[in-house]
C-alpha positions as CSV (number, residue, x, y, z in Angstrom):
1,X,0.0,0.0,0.0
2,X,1.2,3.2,-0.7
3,X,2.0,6.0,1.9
4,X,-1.0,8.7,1.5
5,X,-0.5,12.2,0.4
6,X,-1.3,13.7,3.2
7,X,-1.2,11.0,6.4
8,X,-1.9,13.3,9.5
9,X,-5.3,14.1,7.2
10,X,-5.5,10.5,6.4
11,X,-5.3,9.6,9.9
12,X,-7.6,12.3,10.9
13,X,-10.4,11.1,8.6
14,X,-9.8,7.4,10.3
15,X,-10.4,8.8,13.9
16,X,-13.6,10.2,13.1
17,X,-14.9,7.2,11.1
18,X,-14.1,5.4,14.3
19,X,-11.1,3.7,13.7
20,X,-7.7,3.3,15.5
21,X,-4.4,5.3,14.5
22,X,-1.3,4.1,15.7
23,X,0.4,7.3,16.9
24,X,4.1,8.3,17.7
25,X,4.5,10.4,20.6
26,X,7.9,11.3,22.4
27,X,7.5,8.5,24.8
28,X,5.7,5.1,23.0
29,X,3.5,4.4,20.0
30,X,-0.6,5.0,21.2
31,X,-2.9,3.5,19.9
32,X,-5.4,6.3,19.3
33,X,-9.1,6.2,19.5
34,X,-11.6,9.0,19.5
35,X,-12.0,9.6,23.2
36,X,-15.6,10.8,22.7
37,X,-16.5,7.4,20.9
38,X,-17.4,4.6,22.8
39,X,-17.5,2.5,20.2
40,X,-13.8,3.2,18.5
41,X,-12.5,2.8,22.2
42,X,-14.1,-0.4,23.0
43,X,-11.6,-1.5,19.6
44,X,-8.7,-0.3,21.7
45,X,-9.6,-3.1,24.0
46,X,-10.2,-5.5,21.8
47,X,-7.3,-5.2,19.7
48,X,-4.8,-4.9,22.6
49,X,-6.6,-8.0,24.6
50,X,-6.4,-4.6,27.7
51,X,-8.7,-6.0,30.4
52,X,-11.8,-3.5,30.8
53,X,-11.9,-1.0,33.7
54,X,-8.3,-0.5,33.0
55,X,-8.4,3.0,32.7
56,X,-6.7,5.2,29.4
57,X,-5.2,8.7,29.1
58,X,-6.6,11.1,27.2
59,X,-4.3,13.2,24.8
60,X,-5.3,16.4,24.0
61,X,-3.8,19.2,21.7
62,X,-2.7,22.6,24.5
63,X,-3.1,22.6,27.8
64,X,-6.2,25.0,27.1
65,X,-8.0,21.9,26.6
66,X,-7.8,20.5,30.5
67,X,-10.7,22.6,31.9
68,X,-12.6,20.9,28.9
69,X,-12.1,17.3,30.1
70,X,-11.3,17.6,34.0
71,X,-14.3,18.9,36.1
72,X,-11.7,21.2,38.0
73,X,-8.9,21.8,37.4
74,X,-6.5,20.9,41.2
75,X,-3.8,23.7,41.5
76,X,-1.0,20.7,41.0
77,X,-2.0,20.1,38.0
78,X,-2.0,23.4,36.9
79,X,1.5,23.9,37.5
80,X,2.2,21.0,35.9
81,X,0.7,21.7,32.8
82,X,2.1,24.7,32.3
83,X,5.8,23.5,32.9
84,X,5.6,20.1,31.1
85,X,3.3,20.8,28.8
86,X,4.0,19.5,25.9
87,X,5.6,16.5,27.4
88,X,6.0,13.3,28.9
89,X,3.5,13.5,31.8
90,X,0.1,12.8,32.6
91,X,-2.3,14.2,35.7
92,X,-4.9,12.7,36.4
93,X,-7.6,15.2,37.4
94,X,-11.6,14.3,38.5
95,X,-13.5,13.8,35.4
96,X,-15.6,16.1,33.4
97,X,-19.3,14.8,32.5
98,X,-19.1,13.8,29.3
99,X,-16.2,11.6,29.6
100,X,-17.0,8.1,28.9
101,X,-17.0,5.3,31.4
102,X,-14.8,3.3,28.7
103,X,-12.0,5.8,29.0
104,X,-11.7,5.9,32.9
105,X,-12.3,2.4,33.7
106,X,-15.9,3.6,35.4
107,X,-13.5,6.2,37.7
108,X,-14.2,9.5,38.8
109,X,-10.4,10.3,37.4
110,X,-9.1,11.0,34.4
111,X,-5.6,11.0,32.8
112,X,-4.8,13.9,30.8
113,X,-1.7,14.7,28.6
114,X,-0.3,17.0,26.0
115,X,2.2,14.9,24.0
116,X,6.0,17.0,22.6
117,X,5.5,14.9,19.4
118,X,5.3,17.3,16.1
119,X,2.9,14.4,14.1
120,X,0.8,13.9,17.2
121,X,0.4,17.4,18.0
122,X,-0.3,18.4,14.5
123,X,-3.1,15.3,14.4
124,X,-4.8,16.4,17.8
125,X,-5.0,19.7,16.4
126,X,-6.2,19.0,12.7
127,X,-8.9,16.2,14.5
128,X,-9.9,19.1,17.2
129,X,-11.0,16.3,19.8
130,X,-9.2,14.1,22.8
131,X,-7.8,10.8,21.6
132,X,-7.7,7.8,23.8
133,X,-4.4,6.8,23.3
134,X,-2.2,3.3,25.5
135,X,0.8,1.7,24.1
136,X,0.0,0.4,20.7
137,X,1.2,-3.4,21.8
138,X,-0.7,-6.2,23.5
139,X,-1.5,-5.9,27.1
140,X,1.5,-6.5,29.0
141,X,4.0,-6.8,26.5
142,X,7.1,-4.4,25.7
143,X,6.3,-0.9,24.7
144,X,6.4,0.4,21.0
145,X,8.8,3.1,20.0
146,X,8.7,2.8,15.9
147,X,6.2,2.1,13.4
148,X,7.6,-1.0,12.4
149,X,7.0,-2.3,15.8
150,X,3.3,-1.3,15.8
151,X,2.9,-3.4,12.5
152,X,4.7,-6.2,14.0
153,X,2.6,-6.4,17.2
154,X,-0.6,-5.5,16.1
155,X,-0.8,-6.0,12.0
156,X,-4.0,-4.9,10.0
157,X,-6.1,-4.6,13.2
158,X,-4.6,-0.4,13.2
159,X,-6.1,1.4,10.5
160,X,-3.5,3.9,9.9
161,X,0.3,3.9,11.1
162,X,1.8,7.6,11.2
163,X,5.7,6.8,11.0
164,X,7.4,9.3,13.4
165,X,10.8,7.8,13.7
166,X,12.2,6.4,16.5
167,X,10.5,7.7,20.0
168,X,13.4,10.3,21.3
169,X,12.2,9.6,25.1
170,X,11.6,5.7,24.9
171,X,9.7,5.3,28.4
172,X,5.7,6.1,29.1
173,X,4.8,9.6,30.4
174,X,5.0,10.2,34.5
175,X,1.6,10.0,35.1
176,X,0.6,11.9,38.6
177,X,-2.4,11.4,40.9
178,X,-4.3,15.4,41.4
179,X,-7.2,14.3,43.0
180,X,-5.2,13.3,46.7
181,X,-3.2,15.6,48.7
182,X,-0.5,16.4,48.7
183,X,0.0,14.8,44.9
184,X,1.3,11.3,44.4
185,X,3.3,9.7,41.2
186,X,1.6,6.7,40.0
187,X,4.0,6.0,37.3
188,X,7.6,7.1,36.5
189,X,8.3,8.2,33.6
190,X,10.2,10.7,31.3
191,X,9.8,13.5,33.8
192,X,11.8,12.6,36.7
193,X,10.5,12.2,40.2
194,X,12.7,14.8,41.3
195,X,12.0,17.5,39.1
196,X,7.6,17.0,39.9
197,X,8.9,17.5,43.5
198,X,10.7,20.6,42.4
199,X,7.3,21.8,40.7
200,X,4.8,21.1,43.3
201,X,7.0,22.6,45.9
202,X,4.9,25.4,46.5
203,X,1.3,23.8,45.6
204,X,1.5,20.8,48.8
205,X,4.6,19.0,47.6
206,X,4.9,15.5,46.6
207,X,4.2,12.2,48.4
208,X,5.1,8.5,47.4
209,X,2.3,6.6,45.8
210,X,0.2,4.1,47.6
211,X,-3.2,2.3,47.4
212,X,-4.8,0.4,44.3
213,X,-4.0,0.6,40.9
214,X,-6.0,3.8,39.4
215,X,-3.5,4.6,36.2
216,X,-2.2,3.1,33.5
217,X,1.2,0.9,34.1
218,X,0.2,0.8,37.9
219,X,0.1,-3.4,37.5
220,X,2.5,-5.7,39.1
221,X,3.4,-7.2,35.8
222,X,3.8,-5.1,32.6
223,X,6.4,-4.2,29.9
224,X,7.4,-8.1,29.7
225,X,9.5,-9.5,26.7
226,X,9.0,-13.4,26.5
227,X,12.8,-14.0,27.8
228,X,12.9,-13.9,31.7
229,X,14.5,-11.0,33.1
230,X,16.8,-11.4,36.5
231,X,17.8,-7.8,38.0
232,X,21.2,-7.4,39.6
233,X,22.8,-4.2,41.3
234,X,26.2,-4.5,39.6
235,X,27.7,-5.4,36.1
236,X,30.0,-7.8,37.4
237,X,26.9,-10.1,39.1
238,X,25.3,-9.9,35.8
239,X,27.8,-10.9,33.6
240,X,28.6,-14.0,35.9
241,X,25.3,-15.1,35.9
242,X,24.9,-14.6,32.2
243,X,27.8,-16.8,31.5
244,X,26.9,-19.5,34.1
245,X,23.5,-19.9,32.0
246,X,25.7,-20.1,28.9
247,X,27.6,-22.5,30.4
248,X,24.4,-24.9,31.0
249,X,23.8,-24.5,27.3
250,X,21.3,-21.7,28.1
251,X,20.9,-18.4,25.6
252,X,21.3,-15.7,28.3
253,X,22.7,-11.9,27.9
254,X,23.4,-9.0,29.7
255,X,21.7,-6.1,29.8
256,X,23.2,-3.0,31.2
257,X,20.8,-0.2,32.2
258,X,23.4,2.6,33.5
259,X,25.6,4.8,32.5
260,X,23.7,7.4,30.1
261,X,20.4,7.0,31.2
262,X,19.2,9.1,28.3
263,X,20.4,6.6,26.1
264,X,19.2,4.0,27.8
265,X,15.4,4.8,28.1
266,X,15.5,5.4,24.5
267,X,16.4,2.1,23.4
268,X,15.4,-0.2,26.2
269,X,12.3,-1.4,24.7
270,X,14.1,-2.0,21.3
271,X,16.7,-3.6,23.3
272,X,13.9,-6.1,25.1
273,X,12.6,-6.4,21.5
274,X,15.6,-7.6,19.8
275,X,16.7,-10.1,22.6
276,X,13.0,-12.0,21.6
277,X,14.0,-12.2,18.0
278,X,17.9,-13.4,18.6
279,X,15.9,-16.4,20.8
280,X,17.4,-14.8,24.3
281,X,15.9,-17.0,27.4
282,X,17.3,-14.8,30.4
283,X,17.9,-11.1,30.0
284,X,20.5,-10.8,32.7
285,X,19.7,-6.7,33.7
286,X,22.3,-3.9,35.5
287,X,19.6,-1.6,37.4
288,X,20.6,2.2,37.5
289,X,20.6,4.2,40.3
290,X,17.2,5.5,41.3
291,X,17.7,8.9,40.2
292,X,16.2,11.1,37.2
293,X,15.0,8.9,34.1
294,X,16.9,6.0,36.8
295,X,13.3,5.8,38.5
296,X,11.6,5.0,35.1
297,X,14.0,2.6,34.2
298,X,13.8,1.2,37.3
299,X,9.9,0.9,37.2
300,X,10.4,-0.4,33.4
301,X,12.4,-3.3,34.7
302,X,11.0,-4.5,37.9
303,X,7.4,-5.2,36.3
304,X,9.4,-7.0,33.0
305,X,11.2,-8.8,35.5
306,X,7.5,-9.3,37.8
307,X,7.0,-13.2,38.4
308,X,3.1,-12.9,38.1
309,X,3.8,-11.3,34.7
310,X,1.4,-12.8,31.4
């Protein structure tokens, strides 16, 4: 098939015919429903086998657009907006009244974003709506950051790929809890932990997450490859692991997640991708320190690594 002339009006016209786009963003590939169709984000569900009440973010064009969506707007995430937006985080704010139970899971929340990708931002903008918007993978399984990994996981069930390159940020958006007091990270991500404290310094502060899952990527078990992955604090454990596996005839390799952490978010999820396709059993993995993108990282590899994982 060949490309259209015009794809961000291509993909446009599929949104509001009710089909899915698979989206790049700065973080991962969405897949991208109309948010104000039940029926286009039921397909989300379907096509990514996501279990239902798992609530979805909505990605919207400026944060102009949050009063339209959130019944109120919480003073956290007004800062927030207006410092990260565009960018790689997410608050999750009450819910306005026309959001659909679909998108939140049947929540009184809502996850809002404004995503720093030119393609995406020049699709929300040309559509003029919210689009509900996950990983574009199966449940559970590692995060998309190209095209080519969209059409490999999910095939002709998206309507529309937009090819955006490679993903410059490589890890989900820090998603943020509004709604309690003082504010809460849910989800690490490409906004470090450290620099939402900074933020909300002055509006409450910041406190460590706790209670049920209410976000996306809040699940034990997430971001998996189908090789097992064994966490280590230092190179050296990791290597001798790794070659004691080898030893027993076992295909086992190192992965080591320090170093430029930059460089690392970006292609850990190709990484975890190409280790499945060289036949990789046990992904023997270096933890960074728990610092800046280090958290995400972190987060990313502890649920991969989770033994209740699918």
């Amino acid at each position: 098939m060949s490309e259209p002339a015009d794809p961000v009006g291509e993909a446009v016209a599929v949104l509001r015919r009710g089909g899915l786009v698979g989206m790049p963003t700065e973080t991962v590939y969405g897949l991208a429903a109309d948010a104000a169709n039940e029926a286009a984000v039921g397909k989300i569900f379907a096509v990514k086998g996501r279990p239902a009440g798992h609530p979805l973010i909505v990605h919207v064009a400026s944060a102009e657009a949050l009063p339209m969506w959130a019944a109120e707007v919480p003073p956290a995430a007004a800062v927030l907006a207006e410092a990260c937006w565009p960018g790689p985080l997410t608050v999750l704010v009450p819910r306005a009244a026309h959001v659909l139970d679909v998108v939140t899971g049947g929540r009184p929340t809502v996850g809002l974003r404004v995503p720093a990708h030119p393609l995406a931002l020049d699709l929300l903008h040309r559509f003029g709506g919210g689009v509900a918007a996950p990983s574009a993978n199966r449940f559970g399984h590692v995060s998309p950051t190209t095209a080519a990994h969209v059409r490999a996981d999910l095939g002709t069930a998206v309507d529309l790929v937009l090819d955006g390159g490679a993903c410059p940020v490589g890890v989900e958006s820090t998603i943020v809890d509004c709604m309690v007091d003082p504010p809460q990270i849910l989800r690490p991500g490409g906004i470090a932990d450290e620099a939402v404290a900074r933020l909300l310094d002055g509006v409450g502060g910041l406190a460590a997450a706790s209670g049920p899952s209410r976000a996306s990527g809040m699940l034990a078990s997430h971001y998996a490859p189908t090789a097992m992955v064994e966490l280590y604090d230092t190179l050296a454990a990791a290597t001798a692991r790794a070659g004691a596996l080898t030893a027993t005839g076992r295909v086992a390799d190192v992965l080591d997640a320090t170093g430029d952490l930059v460089a690392v978010a970006q292609g850990l999820y190709a990484w975890l991708r190409t280790a499945d396709d060289r036949g990789v059993e046990v992904v023997c993995a270096v933890l960074p320190p728990p610092t800046g993108l280090g958290h995400a990282i972190r987060d990313r590899l502890f649920k991969a690594a989770s033994p209740t994982r699918p």
